[in-house]
PAZA-806608 format. One line per field, with one value per residue (C-alpha): residue number from 1; residue in one letter; z, y, x. Coordinates in steps of 0.001 Angstrom, whole numbers, plus 500000, padded with zeros to 6 digits. Layout:
num: NUM  ...
residu: A  ...
z: Z  ...
y: Y  ...
x: X  ...
END
This chain:
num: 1  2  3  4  5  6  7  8  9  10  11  12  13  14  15  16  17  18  19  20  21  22  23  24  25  26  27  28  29  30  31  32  33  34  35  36  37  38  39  40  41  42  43  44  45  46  47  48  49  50  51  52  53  54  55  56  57  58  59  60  61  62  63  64  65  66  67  68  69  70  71  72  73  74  75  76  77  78  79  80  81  82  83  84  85  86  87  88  89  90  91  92  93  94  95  96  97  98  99  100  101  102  103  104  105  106  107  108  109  110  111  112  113  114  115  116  117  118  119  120  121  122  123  124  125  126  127  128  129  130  131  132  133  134  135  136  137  138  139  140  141  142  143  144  145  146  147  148  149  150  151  152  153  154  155  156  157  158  159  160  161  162  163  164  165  166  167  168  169  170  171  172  173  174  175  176  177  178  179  180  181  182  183  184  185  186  187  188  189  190  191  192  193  194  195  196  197  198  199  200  201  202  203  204  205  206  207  208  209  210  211  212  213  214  215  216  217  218  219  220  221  222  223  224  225  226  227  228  229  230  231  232  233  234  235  236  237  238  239  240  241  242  243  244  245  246  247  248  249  250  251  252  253  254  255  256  257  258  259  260  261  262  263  264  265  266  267  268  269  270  271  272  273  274  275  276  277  278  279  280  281  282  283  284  285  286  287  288  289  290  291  292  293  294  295  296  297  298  299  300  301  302  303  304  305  306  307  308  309  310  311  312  313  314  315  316  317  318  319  320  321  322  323  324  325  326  327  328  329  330  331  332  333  334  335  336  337  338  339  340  341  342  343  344  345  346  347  348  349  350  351  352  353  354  355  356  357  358  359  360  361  362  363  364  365  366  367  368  369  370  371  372  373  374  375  376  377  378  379  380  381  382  383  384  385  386  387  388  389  390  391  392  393  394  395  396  397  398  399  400  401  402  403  404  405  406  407  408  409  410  411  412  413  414  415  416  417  418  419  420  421  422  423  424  425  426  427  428  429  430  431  432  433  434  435  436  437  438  439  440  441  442  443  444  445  446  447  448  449  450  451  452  453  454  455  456  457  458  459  460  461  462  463  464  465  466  467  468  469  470  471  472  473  474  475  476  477  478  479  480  481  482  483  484
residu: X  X  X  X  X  X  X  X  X  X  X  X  X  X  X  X  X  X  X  X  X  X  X  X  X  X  X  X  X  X  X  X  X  X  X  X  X  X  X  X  X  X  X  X  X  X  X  X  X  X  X  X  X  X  X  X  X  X  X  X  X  X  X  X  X  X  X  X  X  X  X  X  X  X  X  X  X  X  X  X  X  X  X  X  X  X  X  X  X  X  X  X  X  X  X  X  X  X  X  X  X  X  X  X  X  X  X  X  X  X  X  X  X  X  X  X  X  X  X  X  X  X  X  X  X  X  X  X  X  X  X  X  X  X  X  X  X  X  X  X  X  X  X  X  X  X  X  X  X  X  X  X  X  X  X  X  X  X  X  X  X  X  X  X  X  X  X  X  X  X  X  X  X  X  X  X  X  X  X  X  X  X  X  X  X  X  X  X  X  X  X  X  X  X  X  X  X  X  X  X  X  X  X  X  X  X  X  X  X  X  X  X  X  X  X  X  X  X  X  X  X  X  X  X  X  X  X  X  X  X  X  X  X  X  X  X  X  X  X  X  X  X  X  X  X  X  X  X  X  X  X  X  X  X  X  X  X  X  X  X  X  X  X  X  X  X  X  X  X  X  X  X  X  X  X  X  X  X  X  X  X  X  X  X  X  X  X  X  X  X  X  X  X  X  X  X  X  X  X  X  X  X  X  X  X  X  X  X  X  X  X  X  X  X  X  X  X  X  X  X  X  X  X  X  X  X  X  X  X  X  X  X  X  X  X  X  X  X  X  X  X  X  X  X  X  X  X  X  X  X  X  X  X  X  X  X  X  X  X  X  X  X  X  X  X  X  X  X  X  X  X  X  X  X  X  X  X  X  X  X  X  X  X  X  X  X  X  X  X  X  X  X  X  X  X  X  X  X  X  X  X  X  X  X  X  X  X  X  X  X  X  X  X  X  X  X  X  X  X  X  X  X  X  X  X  X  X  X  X  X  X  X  X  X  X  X  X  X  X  X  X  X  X  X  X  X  X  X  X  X  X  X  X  X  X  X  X  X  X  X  X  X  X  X  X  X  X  X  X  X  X  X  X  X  X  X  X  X  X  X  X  X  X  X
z: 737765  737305  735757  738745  740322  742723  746179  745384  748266  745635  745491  749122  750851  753029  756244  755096  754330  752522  755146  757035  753981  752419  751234  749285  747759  746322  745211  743592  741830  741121  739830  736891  735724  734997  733623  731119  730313  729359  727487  729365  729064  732566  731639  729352  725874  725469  726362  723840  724187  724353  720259  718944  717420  714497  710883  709055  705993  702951  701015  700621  699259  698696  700469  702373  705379  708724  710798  714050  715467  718352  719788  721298  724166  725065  727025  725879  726132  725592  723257  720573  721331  720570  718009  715289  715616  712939  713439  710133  709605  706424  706957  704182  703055  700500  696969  694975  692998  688733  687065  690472  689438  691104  693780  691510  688917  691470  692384  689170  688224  690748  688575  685358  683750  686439  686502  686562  686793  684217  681699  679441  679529  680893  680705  681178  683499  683953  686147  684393  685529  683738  686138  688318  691656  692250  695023  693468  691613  688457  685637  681375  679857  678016  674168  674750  675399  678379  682021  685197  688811  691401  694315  696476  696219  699443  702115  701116  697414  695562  694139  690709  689209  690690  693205  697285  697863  699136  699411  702751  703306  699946  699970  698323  701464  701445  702535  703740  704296  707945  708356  708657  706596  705030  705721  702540  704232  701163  701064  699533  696309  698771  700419  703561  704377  704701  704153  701294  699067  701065  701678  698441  695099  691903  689087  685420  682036  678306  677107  673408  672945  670994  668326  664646  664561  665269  669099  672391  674069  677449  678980  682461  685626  687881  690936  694213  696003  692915  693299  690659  687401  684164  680941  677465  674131  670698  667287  665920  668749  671825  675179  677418  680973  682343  685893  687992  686897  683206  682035  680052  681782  678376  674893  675207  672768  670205  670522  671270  674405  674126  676327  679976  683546  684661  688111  688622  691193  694495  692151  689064  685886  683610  679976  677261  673400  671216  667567  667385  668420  671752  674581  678360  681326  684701  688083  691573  693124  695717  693615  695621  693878  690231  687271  683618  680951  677557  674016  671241  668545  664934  663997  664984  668659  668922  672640  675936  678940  682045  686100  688847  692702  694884  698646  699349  701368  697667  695430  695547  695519  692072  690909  691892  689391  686638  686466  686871  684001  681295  681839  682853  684555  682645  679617  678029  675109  672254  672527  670607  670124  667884  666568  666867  663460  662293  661725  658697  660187  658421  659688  661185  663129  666472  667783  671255  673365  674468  677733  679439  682070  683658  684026  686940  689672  690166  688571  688902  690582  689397  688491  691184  689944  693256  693120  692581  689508  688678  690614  688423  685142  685622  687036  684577  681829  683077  682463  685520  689035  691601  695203  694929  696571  695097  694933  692449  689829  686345  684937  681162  678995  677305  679909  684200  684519  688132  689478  691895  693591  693552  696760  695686  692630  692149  688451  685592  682549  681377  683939  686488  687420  690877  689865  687345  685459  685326  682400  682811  680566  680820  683438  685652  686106  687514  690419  691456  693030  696191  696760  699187  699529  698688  696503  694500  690593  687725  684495  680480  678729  675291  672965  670117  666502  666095  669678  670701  673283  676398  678738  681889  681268  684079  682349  683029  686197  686199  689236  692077  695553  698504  699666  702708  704506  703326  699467  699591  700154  697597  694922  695717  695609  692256  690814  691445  689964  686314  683090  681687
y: 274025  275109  278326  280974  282513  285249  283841  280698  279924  278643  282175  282377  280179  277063  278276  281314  283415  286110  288658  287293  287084  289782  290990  287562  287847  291324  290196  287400  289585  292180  289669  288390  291780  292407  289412  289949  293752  292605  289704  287054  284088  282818  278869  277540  275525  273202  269188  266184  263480  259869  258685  256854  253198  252869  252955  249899  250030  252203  249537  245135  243855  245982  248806  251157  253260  253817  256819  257731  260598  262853  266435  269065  270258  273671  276488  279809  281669  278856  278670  275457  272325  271426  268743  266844  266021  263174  260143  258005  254872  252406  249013  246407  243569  240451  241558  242641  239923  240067  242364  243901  247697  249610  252237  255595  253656  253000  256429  257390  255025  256136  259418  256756  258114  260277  263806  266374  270375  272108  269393  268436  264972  261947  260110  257025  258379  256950  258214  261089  262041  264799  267307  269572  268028  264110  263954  265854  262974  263835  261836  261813  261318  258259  258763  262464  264857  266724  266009  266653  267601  265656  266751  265168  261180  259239  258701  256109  256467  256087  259483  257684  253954  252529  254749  254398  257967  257727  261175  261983  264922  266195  265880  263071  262032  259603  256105  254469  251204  251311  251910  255486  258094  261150  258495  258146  255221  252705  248990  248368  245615  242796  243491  245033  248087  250916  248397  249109  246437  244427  240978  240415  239794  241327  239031  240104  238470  239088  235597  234944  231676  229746  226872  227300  225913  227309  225919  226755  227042  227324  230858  230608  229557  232190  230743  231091  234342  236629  239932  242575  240690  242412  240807  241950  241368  242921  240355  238415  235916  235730  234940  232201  231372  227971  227013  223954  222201  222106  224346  227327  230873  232547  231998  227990  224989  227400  229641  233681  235090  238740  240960  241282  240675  236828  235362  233329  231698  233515  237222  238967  239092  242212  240727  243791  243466  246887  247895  247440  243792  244804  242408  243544  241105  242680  241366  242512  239174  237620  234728  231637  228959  227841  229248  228487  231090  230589  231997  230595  231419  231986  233963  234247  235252  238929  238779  238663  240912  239767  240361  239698  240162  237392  236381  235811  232615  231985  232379  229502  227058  229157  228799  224981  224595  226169  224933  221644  222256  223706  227054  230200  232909  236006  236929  233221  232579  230712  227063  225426  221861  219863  216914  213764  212139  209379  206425  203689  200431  196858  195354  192429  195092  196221  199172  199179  201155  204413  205205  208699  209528  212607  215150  215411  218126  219514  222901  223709  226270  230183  232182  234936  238303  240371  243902  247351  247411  244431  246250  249459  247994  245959  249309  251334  249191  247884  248865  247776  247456  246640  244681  241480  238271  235130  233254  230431  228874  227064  225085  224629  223296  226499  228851  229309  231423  233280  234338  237392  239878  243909  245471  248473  249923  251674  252184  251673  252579  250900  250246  247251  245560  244044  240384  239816  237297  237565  235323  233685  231414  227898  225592  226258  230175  232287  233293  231052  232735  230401  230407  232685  235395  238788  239656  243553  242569  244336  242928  244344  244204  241698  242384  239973  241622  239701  241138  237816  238097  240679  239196  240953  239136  238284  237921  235465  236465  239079  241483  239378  240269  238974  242380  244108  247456  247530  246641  249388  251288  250348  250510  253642  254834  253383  255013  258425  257714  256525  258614  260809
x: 425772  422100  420519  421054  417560  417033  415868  417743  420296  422465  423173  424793  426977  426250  424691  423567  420497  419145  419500  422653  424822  423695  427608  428693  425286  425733  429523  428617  425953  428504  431533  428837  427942  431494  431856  428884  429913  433600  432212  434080  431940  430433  431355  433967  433771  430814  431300  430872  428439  430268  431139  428264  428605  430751  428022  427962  430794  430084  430502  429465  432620  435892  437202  434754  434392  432457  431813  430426  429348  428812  427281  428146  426104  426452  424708  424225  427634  429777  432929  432187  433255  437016  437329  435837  431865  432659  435369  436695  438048  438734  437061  438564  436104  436652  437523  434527  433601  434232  431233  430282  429084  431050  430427  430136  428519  425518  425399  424838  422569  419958  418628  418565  415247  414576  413969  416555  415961  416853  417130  413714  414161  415643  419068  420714  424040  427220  429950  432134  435817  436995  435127  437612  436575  436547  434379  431439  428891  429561  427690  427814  424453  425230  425253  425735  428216  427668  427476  425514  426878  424852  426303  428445  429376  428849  431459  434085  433442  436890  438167  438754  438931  441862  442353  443826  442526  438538  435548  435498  433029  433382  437248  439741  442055  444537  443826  447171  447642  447924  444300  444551  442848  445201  447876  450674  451538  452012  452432  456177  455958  456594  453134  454864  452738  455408  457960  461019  460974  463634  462023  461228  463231  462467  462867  463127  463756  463154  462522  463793  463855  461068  460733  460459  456732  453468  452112  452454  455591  457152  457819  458041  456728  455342  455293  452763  453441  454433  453221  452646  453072  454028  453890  454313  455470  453995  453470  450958  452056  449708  450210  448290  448132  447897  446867  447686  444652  445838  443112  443806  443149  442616  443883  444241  443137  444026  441247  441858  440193  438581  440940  439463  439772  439766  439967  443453  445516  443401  444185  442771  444486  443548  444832  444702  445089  445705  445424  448852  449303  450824  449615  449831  449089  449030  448106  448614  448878  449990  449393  447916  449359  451688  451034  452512  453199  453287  453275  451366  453449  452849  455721  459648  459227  460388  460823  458341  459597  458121  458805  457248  458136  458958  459494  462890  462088  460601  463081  465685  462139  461480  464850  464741  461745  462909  465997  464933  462540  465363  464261  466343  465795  466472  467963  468260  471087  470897  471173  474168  473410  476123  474076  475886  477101  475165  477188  476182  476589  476275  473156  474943  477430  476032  477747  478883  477016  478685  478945  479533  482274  481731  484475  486170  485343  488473  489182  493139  494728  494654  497730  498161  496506  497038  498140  497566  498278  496253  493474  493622  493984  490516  488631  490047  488720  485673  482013  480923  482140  479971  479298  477365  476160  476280  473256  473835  476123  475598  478549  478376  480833  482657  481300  480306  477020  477016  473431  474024  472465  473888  474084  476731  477370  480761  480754  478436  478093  474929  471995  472370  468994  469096  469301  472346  474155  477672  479381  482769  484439  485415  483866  486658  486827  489546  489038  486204  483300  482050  478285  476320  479698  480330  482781  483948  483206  484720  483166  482495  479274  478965  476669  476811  476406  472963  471603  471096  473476  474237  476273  478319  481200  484400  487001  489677  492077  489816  489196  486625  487658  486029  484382  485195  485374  489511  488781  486317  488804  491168  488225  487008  490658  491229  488635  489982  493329  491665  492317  489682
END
């Protein structure tokens, strides 16, 4: 509707004129000076222009962010505009490649030897993050000790190194994973964004073994797809990486690599060295393709904890591999290897040549170990009782080494990790656990006197029930009629 004018048959209706509607003229006249002496506005809130195009990202090669706009266009006497004038969203780009300055330190690096007010000379500045507020550009005058407020940092500058949250207008909002900013919305360690860390398997070890001579030796495999990596270990020892290709990552051919970040199997692998002769390796993965740990050892190995996250549709390949390559998976034991002894022979004897029959597979049949009392004697005494799946089996020669997964935990008295091995002894254990089935386990904790060894252990005719909704029952009402 246009600006209102005296003579103007807007004024009147259709059909009429000055002098023959001369009432709804003076009504109309009269309804807008009451509504301009109570100070009811004539029109209601202002109207937005369509959103603009979406701004180029904030940043080349990382994460970033794009805006658009729009105004409000309003006539005198009209409420604001409801809503925001400015719209947000993350835009993700390729990984910034290794030595790109980063964002802040850009920002910064524009008032290098340039004037400042209130300062009498120039400085070389670099970004500064002790200041209260993140999203001010705050910079340290290299080789000095104070710092200089700049303002405010550009849209889609990260509120610190390392950081999900981005600046937005002066303020540090949340950038979830879903796209969305002031979103928590987090992706879960198996790359699932809001996920909970249930298609993946966490696998965990602290690695003992090692030779008596200096060289490199075997850790593990970490396999394509592992996702956040953690590796460390503290001695004079040092760890290397190995890709596919056979060449050394850092610290191969026997020559130490200065701590850093180096590109790796499709991630980046931040390697860190301290005073103390602790070594960290960290990367956030997913890993594109095979990688080989190893130690390069020049003393007794004191022990390398490492775990990574893997794909479930991953793991039994992983397993596969290592097993087929002598390697375990966590918490290895100490080989016992009886030499055979060597036999003088004449020169003119020749020995017959031995051949090997393997053992049969037939395992005999358990001794019945049913009952209550069976079942409160073994909860009673236990350290651990817990639900778990089987996911594989080792047969040695003294001893049967169960690989399972913990879904339930009844009773502990030491931590349970998700991945366990549960120790039983002899090759043919009572009761046999069958492969890929749940079952309640009551075992004890072994801890040799060297600390070599810490084993769950099953005992023999030991408690292992195939789980369900009745022995939950019966376990959870043993455990209320235990002493103490």
């Amino acid at each position: 509707m246009g600006k209102l004018r005296p003579g103007d048959t807007k004024w009147m209706g259709p059909g009429c004129t000055r002098r023959s509607c001369p009432l709804q003229a003076h009504l109309l006249l009269l309804w807008a000076l009451l509504s301009c002496s109570s100070g009811v506005s004539a029109q209601g809130p202002g109207e937005w222009t369509p959103w603009g195009s979406w701004s180029r990202c904030s940043s080349s090669c990382g994460r970033g962010l794009g805006v658009r706009s729009r105004r409000c266009i309003r006539l005198p006497g009209e409420h604001p505009c409801w809503g925001d004038s400015h719209e947000y969203r993350l835009c993700s780009l390729p990984d910034c490649p290794l030595g790109a300055v980063p964002f802040r330190d850009l920002q910064c690096a524009l008032y290098n030897g340039q004037p400042v007010s209130g300062l009498q000379q120039t400085y070389q500045w670099v970004p500064f993050y002790g200041a209260p507020n993140q999203c001010d550009l705050n910079c340290l005058a290299e080789g000095h000790t104070f710092y200089h407020s700049f303002g405010r940092v550009l849209d889609g500058t990260p509120c610190s190194p390392g950081a999900q949250e981005i600046c937005v207008a002066g303020r540090c909002l949340s950038a979830g994973c879903d796209g969305l900013l002031g979103s928590d919305t987090r992706e879960d360690k198996c790359g699932r964004c809001g996920g909970a860390n249930d298609s993946c398997l966490f696998v965990q070890r602290l690695f003992r073994d090692a030779g008596t001579f200096a060289g490199y030796w075997n850790v593990t495999l970490i396999p394509k797809g592992a996702r956040h990596l953690h590796v460390s270990q503290q001695s004079r020892n040092h760890l290397a990486l190995l890709g596919t290709d056979g060449r050394y990552v850092f610290n191969g051919n026997w020559a130490i690599s200065s701590p850093g970040t180096y590109a790796a199997a499709g991630t980046h692998v931040v390697y860190t060295r301290d005073a103390g002769m602790r070594e960290i390796l960290q990367a956030t993965g997913p890993t594109s393709q095979d990688m080989l740990l190893q130690i390069l050892l020049r003393e007794p190995n004191p022990g390398i904890q490492f775990e990574f996250w893997l794909p479930q549709e991953l793991y039994d390949p992983f397993l596969t591999q290592t097993q087929a390559l002598g390697w375990s998976l966590r918490q290895p034991q100490p080989r016992e290897v009886e030499p055979e002894p060597r036999v003088s022979a004449p020169p003119s004897t020749v020995l017959p040549r031995r051949t090997s029959t393997p053992a049969p597979d037939l395992c005999p049949a358990c001794p019945d170990a049913r009952g209550r009392a069976h079942r409160l004697l073994h909860y009673c005494g236990s350290d651990f009782v817990f639900q778990a799946r089987i996911l594989g089996r080792l047969r040695q020669a003294q001893e049967t080494r169960y690989e399972v997964l913990v879904l339930l935990i009844y009773k502990n008295r030491f931590p349970l990790r998700s991945l366990e091995y549960v120790w039983a002894p002899g090759r043919c254990p009572c009761p046999p656990l069958a492969l890929h089935r749940e079952y309640l386990l009551a075992a004890r904790r072994l801890v040799s006197p060297d600390g070599t060894k810490d084993q769950l252990l099953l005992p023999h005719s030991g408690y292992a029930r195939p789980w369900s909704p009745a022995e939950d029952s019966r376990v959870r009402l043993a455990a209320r009629r235990c002493p103490g």
